[in-house]
LOSEVO-576983 format. One record per residue: residue in one letter; residue number from 1; x, z, y of N, C-alpha, C in turn. Coordinates in steps of 0.001 Angstrom, whole numbers. Layout:
<nodes>
<"A"; NUM; <X; Z; Y>; <X; Z; Y>; <X; Z; Y>>
...
</nodes>
This chain:
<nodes>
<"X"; 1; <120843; 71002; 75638>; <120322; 69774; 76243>; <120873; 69582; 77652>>
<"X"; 2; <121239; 70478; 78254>; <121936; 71053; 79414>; <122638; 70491; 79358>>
<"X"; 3; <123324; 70493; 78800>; <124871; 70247; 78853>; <125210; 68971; 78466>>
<"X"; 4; <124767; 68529; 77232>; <124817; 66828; 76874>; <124256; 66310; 78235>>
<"X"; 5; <122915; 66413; 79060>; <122632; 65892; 80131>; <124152; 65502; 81464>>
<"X"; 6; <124711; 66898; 81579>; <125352; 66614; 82884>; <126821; 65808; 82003>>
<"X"; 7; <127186; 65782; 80805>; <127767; 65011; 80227>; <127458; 63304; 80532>>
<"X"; 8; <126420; 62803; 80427>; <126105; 61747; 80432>; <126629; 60679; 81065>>
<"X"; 9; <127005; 61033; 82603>; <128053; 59953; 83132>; <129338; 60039; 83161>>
<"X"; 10; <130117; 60764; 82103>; <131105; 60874; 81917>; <131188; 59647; 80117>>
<"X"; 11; <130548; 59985; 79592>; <130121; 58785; 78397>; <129927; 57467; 79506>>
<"X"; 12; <129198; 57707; 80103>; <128547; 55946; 80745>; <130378; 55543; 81359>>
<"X"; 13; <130966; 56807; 81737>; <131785; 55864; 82211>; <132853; 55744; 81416>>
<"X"; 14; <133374; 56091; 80633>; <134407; 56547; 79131>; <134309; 55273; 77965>>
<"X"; 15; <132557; 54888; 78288>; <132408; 53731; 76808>; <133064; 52433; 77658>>
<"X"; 16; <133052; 51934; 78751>; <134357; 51017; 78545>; <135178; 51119; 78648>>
<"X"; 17; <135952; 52129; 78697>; <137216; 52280; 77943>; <137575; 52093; 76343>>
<"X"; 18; <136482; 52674; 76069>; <136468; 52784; 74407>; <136473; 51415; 74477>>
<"X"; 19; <135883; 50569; 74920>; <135310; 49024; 74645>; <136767; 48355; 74356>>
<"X"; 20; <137383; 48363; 75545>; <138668; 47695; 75860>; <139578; 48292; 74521>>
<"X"; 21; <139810; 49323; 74274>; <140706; 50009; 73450>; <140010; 49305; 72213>>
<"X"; 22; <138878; 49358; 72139>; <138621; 48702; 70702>; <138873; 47280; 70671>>
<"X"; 23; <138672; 46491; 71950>; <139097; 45331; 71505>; <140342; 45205; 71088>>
<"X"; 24; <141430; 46191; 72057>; <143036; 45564; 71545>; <143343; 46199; 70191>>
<"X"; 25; <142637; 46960; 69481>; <142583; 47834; 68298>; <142101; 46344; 67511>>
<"X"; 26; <140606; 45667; 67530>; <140407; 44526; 66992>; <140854; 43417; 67205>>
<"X"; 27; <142345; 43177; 67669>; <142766; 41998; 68207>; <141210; 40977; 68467>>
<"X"; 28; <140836; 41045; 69807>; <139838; 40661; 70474>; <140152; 40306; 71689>>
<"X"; 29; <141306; 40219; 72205>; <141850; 40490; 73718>; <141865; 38921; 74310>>
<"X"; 30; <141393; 37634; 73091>; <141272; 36191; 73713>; <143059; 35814; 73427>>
<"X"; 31; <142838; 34551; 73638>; <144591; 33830; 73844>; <144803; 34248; 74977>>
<"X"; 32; <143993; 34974; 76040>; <144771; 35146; 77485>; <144230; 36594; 77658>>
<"X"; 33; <144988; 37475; 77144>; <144810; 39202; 77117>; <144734; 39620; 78538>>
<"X"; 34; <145655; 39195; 79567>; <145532; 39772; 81052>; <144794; 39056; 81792>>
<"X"; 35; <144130; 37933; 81194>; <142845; 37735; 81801>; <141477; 38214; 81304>>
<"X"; 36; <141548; 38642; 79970>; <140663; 38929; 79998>; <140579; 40389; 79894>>
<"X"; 37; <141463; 41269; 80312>; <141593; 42765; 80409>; <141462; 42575; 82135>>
<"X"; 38; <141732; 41891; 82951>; <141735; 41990; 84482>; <139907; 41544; 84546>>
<"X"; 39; <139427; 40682; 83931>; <138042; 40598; 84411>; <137229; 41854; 83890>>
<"X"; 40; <137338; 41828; 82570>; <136612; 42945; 82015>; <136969; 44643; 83016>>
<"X"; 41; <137753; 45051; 83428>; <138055; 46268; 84066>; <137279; 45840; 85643>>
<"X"; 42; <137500; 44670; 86112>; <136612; 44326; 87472>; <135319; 44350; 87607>>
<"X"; 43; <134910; 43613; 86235>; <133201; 43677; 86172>; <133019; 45538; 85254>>
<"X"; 44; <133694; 46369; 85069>; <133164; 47678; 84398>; <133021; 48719; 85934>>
<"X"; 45; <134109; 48055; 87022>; <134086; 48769; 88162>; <133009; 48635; 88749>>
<"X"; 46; <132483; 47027; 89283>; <131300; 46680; 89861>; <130096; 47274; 89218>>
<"X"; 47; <130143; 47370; 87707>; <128990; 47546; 87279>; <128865; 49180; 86950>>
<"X"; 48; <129791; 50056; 87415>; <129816; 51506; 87652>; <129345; 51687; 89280>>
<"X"; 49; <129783; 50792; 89873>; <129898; 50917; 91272>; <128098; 50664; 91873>>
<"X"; 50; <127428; 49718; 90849>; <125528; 49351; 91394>; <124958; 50906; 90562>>
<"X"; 51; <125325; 51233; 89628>; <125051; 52612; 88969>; <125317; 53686; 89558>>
<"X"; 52; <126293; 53918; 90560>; <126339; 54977; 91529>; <125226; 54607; 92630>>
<"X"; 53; <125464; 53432; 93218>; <124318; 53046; 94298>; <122611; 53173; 93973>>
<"X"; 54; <122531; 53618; 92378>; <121404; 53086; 92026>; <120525; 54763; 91843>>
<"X"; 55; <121734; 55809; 92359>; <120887; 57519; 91927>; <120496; 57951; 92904>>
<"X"; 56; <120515; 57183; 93969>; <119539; 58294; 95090>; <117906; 56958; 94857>>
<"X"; 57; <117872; 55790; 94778>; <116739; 55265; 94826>; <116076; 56115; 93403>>
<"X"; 58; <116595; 56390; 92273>; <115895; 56808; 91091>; <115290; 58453; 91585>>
<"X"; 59; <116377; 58992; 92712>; <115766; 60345; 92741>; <114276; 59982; 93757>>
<"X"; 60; <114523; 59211; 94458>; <113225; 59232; 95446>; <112050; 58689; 95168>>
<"X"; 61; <112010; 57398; 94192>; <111092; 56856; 93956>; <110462; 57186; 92472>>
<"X"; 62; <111406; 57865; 91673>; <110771; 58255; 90444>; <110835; 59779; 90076>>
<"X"; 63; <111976; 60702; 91413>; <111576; 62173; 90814>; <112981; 62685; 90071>>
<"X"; 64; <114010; 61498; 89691>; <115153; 62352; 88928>; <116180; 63009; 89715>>
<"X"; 65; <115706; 63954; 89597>; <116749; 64598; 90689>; <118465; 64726; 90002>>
<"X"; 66; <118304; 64708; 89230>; <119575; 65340; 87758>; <120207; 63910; 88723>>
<"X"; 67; <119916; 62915; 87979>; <121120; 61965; 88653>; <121910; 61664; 89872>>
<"X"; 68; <121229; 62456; 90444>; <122190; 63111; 91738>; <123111; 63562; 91650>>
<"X"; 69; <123467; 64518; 90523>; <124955; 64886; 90437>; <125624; 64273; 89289>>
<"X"; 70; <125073; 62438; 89372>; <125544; 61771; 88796>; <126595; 61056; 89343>>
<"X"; 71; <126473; 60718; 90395>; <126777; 59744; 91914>; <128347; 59774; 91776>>
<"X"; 72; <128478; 61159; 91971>; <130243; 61677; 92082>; <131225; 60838; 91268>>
<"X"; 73; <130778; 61419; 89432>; <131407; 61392; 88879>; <131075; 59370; 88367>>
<"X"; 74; <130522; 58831; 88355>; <129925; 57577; 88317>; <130706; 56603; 89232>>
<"X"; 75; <130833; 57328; 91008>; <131613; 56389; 91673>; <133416; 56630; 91762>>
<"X"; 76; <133499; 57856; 91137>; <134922; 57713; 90473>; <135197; 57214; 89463>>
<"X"; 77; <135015; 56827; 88344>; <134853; 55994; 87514>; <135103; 54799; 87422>>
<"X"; 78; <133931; 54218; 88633>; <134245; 53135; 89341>; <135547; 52784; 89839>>
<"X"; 79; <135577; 53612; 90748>; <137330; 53365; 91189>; <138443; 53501; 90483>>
<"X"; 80; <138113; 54290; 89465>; <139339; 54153; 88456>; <139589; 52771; 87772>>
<"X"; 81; <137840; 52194; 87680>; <138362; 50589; 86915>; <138860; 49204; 87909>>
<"X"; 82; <138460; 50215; 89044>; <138885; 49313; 89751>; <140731; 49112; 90587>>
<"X"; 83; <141098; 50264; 90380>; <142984; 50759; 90083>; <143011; 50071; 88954>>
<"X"; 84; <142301; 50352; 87823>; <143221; 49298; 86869>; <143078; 47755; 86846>>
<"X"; 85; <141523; 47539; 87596>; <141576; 46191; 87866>; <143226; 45807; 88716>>
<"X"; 86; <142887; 46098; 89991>; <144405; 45461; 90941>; <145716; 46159; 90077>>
<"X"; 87; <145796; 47068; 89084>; <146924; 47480; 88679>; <147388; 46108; 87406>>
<"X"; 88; <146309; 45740; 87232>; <146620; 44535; 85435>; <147116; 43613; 86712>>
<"X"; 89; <146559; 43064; 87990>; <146672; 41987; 88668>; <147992; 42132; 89261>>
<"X"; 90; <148549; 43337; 89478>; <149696; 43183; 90132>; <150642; 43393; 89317>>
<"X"; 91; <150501; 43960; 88361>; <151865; 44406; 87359>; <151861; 43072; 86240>>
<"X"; 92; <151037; 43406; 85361>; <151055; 42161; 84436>; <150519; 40570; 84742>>
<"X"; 93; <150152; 40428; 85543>; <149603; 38927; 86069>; <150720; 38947; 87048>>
<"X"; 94; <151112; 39212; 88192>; <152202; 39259; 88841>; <153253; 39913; 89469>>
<"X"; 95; <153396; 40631; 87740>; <154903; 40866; 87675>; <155307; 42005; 89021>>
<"X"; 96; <154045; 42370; 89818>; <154334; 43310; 90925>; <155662; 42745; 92079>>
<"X"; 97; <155453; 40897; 91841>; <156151; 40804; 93163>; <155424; 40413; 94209>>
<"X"; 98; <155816; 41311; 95136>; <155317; 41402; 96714>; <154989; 40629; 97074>>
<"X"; 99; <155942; 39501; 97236>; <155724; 38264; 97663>; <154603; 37047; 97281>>
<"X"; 100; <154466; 37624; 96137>; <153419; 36786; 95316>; <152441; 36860; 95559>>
<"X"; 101; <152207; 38321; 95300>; <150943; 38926; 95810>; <150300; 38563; 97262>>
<"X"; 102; <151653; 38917; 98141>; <150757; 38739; 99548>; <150303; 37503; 99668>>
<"X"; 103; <151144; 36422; 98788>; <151087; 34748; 99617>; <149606; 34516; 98774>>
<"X"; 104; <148891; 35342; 97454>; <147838; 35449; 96879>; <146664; 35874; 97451>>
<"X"; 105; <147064; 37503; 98397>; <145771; 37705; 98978>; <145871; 36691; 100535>>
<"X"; 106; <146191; 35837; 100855>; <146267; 35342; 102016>; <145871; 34012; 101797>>
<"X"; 107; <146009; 33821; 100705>; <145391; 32098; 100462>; <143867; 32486; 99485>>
<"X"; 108; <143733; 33126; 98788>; <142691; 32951; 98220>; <141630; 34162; 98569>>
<"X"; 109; <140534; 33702; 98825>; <139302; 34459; 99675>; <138983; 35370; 98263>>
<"X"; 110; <138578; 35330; 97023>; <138194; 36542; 96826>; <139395; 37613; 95649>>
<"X"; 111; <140043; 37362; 96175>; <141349; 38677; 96366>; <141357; 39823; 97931>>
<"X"; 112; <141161; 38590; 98632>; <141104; 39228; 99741>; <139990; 39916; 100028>>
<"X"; 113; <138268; 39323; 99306>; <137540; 40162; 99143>; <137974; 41588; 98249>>
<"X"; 114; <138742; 41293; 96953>; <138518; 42575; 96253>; <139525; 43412; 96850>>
<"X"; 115; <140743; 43139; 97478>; <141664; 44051; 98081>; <140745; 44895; 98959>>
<"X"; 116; <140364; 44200; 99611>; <139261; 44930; 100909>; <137802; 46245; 100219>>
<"X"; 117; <137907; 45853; 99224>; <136312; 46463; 98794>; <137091; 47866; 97990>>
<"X"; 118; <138425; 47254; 97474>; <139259; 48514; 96890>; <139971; 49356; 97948>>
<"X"; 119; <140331; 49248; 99210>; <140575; 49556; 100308>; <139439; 50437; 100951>>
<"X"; 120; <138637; 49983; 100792>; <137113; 50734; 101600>; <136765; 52146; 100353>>
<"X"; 121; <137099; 51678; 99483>; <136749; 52819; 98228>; <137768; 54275; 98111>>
<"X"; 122; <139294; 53424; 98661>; <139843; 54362; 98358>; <140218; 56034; 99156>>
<"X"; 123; <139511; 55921; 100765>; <139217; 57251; 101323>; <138087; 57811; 100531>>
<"X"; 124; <136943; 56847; 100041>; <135365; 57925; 99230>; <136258; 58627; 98432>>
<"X"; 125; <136837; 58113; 97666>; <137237; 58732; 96194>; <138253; 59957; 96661>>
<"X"; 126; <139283; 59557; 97430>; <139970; 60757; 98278>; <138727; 62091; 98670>>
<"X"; 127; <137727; 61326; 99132>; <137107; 62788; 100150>; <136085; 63073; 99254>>
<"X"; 128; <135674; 62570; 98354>; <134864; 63208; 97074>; <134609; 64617; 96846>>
<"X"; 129; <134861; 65193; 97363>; <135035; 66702; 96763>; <134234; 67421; 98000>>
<"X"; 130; <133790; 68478; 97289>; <133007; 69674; 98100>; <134002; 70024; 99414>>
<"X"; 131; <134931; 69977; 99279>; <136029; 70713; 100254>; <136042; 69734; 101649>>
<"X"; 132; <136136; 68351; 101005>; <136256; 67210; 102194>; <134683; 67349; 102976>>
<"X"; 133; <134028; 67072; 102022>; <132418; 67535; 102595>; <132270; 68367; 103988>>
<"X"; 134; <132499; 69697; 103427>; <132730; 70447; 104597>; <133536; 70489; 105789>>
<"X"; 135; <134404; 69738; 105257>; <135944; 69293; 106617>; <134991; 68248; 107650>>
<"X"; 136; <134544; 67415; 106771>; <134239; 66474; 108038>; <132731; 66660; 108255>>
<"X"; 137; <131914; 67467; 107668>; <130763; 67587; 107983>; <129567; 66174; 108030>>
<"X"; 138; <129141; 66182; 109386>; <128366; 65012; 109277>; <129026; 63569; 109595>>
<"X"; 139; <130328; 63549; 109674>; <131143; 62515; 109458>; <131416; 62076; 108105>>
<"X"; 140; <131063; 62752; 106961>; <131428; 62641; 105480>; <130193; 61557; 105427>>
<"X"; 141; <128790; 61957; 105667>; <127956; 60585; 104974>; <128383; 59602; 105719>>
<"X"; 142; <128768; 59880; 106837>; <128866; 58081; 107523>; <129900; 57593; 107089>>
<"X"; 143; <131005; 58238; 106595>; <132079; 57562; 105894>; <131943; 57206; 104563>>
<"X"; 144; <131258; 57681; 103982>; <130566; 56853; 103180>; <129477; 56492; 102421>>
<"X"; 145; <129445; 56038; 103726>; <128163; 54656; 103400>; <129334; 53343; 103318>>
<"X"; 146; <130691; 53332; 103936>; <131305; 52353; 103331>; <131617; 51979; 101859>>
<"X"; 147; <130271; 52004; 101124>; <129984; 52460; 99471>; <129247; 50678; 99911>>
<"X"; 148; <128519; 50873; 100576>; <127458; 49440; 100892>; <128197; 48082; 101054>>
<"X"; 149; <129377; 48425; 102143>; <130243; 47357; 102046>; <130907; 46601; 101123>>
<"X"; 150; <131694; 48140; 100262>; <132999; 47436; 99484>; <131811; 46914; 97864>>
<"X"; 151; <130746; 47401; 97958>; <129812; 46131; 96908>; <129433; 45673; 97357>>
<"X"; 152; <129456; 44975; 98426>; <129310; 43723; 98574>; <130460; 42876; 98678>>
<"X"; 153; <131521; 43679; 98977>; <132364; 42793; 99043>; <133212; 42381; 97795>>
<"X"; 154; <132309; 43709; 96651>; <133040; 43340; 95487>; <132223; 42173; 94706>>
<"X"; 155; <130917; 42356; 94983>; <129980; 41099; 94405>; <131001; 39564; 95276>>
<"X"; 156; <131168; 39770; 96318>; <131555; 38373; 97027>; <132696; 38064; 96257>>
<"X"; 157; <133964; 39099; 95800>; <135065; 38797; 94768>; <134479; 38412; 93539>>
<"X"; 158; <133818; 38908; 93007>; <133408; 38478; 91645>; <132640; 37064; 91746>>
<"X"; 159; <131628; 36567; 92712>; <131175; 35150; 92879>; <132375; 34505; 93214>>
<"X"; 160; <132957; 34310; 94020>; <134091; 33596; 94403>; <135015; 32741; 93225>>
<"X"; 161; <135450; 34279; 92218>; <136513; 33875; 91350>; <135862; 33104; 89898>>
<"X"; 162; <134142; 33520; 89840>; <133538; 33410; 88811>; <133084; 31745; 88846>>
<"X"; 163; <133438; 30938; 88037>; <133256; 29634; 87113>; <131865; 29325; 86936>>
<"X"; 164; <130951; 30620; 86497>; <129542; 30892; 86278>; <128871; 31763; 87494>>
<"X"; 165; <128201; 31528; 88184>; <127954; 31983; 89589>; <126862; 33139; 89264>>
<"X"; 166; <125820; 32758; 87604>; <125127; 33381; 87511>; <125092; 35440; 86986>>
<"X"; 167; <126113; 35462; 86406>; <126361; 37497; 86627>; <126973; 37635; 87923>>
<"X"; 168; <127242; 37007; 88880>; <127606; 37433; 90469>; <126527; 37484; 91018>>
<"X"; 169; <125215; 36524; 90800>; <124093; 36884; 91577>; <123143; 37664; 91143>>
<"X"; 170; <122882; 37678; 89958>; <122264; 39011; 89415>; <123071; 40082; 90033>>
<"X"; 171; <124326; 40418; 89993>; <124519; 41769; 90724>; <124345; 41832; 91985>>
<"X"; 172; <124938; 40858; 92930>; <123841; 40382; 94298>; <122299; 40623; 94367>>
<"X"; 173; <121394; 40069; 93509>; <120451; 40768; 93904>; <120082; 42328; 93718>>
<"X"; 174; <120601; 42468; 92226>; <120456; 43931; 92035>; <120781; 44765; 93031>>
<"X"; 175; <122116; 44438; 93882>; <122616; 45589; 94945>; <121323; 45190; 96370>>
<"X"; 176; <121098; 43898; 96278>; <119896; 44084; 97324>; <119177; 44618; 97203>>
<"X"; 177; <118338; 44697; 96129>; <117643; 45522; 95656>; <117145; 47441; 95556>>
<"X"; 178; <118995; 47717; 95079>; <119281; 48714; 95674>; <119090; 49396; 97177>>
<"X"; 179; <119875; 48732; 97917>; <119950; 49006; 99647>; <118869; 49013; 99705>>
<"X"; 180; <117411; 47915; 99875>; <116481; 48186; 99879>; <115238; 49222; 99770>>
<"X"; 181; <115642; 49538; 98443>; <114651; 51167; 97807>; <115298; 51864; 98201>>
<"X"; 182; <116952; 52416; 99405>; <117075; 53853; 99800>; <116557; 54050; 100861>>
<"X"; 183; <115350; 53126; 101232>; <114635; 53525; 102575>; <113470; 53850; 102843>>
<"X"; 184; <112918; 53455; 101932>; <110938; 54109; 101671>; <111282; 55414; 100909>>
<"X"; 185; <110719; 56034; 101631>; <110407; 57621; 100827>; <109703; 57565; 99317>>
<"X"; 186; <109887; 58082; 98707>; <108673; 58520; 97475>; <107462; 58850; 98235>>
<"X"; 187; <107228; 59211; 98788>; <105647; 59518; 99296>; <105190; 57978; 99514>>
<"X"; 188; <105862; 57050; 100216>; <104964; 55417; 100429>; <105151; 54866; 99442>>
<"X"; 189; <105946; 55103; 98160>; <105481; 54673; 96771>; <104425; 55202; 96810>>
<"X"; 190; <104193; 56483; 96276>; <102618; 56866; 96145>; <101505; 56726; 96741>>
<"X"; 191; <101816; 56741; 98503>; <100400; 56342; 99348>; <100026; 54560; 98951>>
<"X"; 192; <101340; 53724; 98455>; <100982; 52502; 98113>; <99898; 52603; 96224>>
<"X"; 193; <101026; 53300; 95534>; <99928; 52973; 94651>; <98793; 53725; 94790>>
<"X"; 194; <98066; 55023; 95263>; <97004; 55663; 95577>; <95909; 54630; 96334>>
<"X"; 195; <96266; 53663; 97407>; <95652; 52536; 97685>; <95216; 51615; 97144>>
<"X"; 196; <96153; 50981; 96228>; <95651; 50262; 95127>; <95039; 50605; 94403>>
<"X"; 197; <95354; 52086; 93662>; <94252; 52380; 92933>; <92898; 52776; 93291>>
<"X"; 198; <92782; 53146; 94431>; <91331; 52961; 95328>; <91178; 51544; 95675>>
<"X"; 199; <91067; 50729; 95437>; <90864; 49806; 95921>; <90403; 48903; 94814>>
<"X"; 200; <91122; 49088; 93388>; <90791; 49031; 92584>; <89446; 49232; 92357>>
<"X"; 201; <89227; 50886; 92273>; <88015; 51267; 92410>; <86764; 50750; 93337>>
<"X"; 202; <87233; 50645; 93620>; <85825; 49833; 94692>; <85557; 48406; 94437>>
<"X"; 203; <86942; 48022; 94394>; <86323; 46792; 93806>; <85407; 46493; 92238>>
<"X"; 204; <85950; 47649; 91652>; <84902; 47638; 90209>; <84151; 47957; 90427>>
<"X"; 205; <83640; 49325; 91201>; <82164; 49757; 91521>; <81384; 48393; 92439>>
<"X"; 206; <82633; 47723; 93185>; <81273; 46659; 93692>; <80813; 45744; 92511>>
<"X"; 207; <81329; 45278; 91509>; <81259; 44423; 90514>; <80111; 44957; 89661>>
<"X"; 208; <80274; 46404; 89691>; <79250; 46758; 88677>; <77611; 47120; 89459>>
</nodes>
């Protein structure tokens, strides 16, 4: 059980791959394959990327500690879909010319968001490791917490480019949401509901 457990975000992050592979296995890939292999790898990054943000609120407010040494392997993951996101955008959408590209991230705002949010990701994923940890000591969490930025700045790429505004703001709020719960302890969950539930109480004993 051990072991399938610390397995688990290696599946969470593996099944879209499988996804994608099965679509081009089911000719499923749409009349426009590098568009819809460049969105699908952008939204599997973002949505690896609120799932890493989302294991320290689960350890504090509900007790799972296990998903803590989920975080790692969850926000690499992330960044891997997110290399293949800008890798489909620059190679097969444009052909990997320079020129294209730059006159792309310079005119259109959310390229320039996702360049930036893939930019901010790519020292975490570098210093990931126990070894960097110790190199920079208490400079390692403050470097990243630039985890907070580049989702937001990847939600701002994904609203921007998105037609349908509504899965950009669901992940907008969700990541608010997030940031939010890593700041109350588990103990003021509990002194909150312990209140209510006294309060409860009294109010029934006055009723009765």
């Amino acid at each position: 059980m051990a072991t399938f457990i610390r397995f688990i975000p290696h599946l969470i992050g593996l099944l879209p791959l499988a996804l994608l592979i099965g679509d081009a296995l089911g000719n499923r890939l749409t009349a426009n394959p590098i568009q819809y292999l460049t969105q699908r790898t952008g939204w599997f990054a973002l949505a690896l990327l609120l799932a890493t943000l989302a294991c320290t609120p689960l350890n504090r407010w509900l007790g799972w500690k296990i998903v803590m040494r989920w975080r790692k392997p969850l926000g690499l993951y992330s960044f891997g879909y997110a290399g293949l996101h800008l890798a489909i955008f620059a190679m097969l959408d444009y052909g990997f010319d320079v020129t294209l590209i730059a006159q792309a991230i310079l005119e259109k705002r959310y390229i320039i968001a996702g360049f930036l949010a893939f930019l901010l990701l790519v020292p975490l994923a570098i210093t990931s490791t126990t070894g960097w940890q110790r190199r920079l000591k208490h400079w390692w969490r403050r470097l990243h917490r630039l985890v907070y930025v580049a989702a937001a700045l990847a939600v701002a790429h994904y609203l921007w480019l998105s037609k349908d505004p509504r899965p950009a703001l669901v992940a907008g709020g969700l990541l608010a949401i997030l940031l939010l719960a890593r700041f109350p302890a588990r103990q003021s969950w509990q002194r909150m509901v312990k209140w209510r539930y006294e309060r409860t109480e009294r109010q029934t004993g006055t009723r009765r």
